[in-house]
N, C-alpha and C positions, 0 to 999 in steps of 0.2 A: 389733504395730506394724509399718504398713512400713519395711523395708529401708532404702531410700533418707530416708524422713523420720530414722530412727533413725541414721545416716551423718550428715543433717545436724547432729543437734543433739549428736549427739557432737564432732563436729568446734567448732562452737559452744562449747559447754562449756568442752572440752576448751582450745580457745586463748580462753576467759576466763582459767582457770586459770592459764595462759601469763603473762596479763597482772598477773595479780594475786601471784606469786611471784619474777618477774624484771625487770628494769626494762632488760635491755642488747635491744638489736632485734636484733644478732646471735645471743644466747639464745633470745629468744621462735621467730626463724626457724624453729631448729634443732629446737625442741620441738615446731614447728607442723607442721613434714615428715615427722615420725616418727609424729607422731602418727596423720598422713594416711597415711604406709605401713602402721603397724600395722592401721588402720582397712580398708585394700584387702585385706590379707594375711585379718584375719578375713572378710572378704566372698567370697573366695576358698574359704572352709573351708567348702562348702556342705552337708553333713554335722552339720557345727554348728548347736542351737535357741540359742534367745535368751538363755537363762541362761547358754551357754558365752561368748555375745559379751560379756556384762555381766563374767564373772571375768576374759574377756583384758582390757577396759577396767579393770578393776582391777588385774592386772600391771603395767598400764603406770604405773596408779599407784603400786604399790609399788618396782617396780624400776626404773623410767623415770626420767628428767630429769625429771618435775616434783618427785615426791615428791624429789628429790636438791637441786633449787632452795628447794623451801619447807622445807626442813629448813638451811638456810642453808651447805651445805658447799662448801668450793673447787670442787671437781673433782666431774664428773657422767659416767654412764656411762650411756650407749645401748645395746641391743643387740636383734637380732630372729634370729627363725628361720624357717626355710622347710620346710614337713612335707613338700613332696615330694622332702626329703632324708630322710624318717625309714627306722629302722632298725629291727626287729622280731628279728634273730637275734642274741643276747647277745656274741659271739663276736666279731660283723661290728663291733659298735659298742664292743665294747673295742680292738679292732686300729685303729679309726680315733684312739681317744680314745689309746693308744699312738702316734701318728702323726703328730699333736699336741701330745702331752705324757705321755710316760711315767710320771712321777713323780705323777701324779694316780692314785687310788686310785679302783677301783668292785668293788660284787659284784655279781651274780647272783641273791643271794636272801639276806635276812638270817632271822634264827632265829627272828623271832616271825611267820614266815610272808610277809611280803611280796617278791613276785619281781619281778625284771625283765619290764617289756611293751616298751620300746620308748627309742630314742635319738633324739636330732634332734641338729647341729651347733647351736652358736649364735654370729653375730658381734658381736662386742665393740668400744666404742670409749671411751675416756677422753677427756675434754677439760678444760680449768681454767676458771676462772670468768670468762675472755673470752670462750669457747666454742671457744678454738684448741684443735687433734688434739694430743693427747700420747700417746695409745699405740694398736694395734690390736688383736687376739687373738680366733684363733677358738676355741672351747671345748665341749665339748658338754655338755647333758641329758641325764639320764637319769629316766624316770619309772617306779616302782615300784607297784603294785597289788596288792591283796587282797581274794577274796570278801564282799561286804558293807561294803569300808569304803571312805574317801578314798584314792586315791592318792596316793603322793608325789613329789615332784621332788629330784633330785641337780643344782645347780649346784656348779662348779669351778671357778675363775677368778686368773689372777696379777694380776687387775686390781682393785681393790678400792675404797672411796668411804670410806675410813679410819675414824673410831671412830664405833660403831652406840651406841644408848641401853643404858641400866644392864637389863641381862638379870633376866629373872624367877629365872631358876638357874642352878645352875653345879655344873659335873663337871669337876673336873683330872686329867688320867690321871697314869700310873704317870711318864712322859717328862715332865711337866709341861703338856702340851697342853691348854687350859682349852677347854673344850663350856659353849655359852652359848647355854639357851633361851630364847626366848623368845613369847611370842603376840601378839597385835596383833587390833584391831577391825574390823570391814571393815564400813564402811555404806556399802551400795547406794542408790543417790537418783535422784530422777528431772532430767530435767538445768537445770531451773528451780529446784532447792534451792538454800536457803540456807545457810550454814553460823552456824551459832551461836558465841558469844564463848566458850561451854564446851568446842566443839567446837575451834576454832580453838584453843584452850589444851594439848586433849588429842593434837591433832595435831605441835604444837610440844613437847610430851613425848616424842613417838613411841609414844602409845598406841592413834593412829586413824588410819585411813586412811580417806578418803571415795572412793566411788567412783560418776562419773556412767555414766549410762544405762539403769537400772532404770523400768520402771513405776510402781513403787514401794518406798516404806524398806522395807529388806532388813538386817537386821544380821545377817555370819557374821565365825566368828571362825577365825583359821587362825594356825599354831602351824610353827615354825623352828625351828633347830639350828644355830648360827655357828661356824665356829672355823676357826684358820690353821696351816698342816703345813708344814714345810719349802717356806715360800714362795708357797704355795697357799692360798688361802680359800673353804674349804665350808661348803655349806649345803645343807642337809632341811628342806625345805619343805612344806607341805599345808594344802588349805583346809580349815575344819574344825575338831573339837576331839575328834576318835574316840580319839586316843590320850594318856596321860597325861605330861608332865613326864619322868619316870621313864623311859616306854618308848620316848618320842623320842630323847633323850637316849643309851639304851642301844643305841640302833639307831647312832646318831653314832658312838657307845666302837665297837661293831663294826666298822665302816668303817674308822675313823680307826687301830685297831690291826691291821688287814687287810694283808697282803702282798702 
């Protein structure tokens, strides 16, 4: 598809969405500008084929102000990154994420094989449900890879969108620190779909994310890690279902008991 057609109808879609989850016009604005920046930002990323622009249009769904408006919560958090800030030497990108915030915890490589490739900053913004600024924070990424499988994502954040849906699992550590996995549905659509009253039901459970700009239905499913440490709220993230319950989870318990 071309570029430019696929920009439009994202943008299309994307402020239907706008319309269909928010009713204040100073909300929709807000949702409409980001969406438009995210949308340049991956245009930018010329590198990137089309299935990479379909899962960032899905980020936005899942960690954007929409998915934050349609799940009915006060407070919505934006935020974007800029890869010609990325970092590639494990070293560079813990001194910054030190620099930032010390008390935030990262490795290098956990034990079931997955290592550090690479960091990005990311900025943060809080607002309430008039869409006024209540907090800023920059924080960074950290994405982890291994031969043959999905990569993952380390978000960190003092900024948080307060209680997430009832978790598929749960791991309390020794400290009491509760690891709350969970998975989610990710269907890909093309941006003339409609959403179904099943769909719409499984959404408002927080079982589904829909996400426009595919060619076509695409169902993947990608799998978390939540939990909050003296102040901080992490998560381990991955599109996909490569690893089990158990080994996501174990990868958290290592992190979260890391020094």
């Amino acid at each position: 598809m071309d570029d430019f057609i696929l920009e439009k109808r994202l943008k299309e879609t994307l402020e239907k969405k706008a319309e269909e989850v928010c009713a204040d016009a100073l909300a929709k604005e807000r949702i409409r500008t980001e969406v438009y920046r995210k949308i340049k930002e991956v245009n930018g990323m010329k590198q990137k084929n089309m299935k990479k622009i379909v899962l960032v249009a899905a980020a936005i769904c899942i960690f954007g102000s929409i998915t934050a408006f349609a799940l009915g919560k006060a407070v919505t958090v934006s935020s974007h990154s800029n890869h010609n800030e990325e970092v590639t030497v494990f070293e560079e990108a813990k001194a910054m994420q030190r620099d930032l915030d010390r008390e935030v915890k990262v490795v290098e490589e956990f034990s079931n094989g997955y290592r550090f490739r690479s960091a990005v900053p990311r900025y943060e913004e809080s607002h309430d449900k008039n869409g006024k600024s209540i907090e800023k924070e920059t924080a960074m990424s950290f994405f982890y890879e291994k031969e043959g499988m999905e990569g993952i994502t380390l978000f960190a954040s003092r900024i948080t969108l307060g209680e997430s849906g009832t978790p598929d699992a749960v791991l309390v550590l020794e400290d009491g620190t509760e690891l709350h996995f969970s998975e989610l549905m990710n269907k890909f659509v093309p941006p003339d779909y409609e959403i179904t009253e099943e769909e719409k039901k499984l959404q408002e459970e927080g079982k589904l994310n829909v996400a426009y700009g595919s060619s076509e239905v695409e169902i993947k499913n990608s799998e978390s890690v939540y939990w909050q440490q003296n102040g901080i709220t992490y998560c381990l993230f991955m599109f996909g279902d490569d690893l089990s319950a158990d080994e996501m989870l174990a990868m958290a318990k290592e992190l979260a008991e890391s020094r």
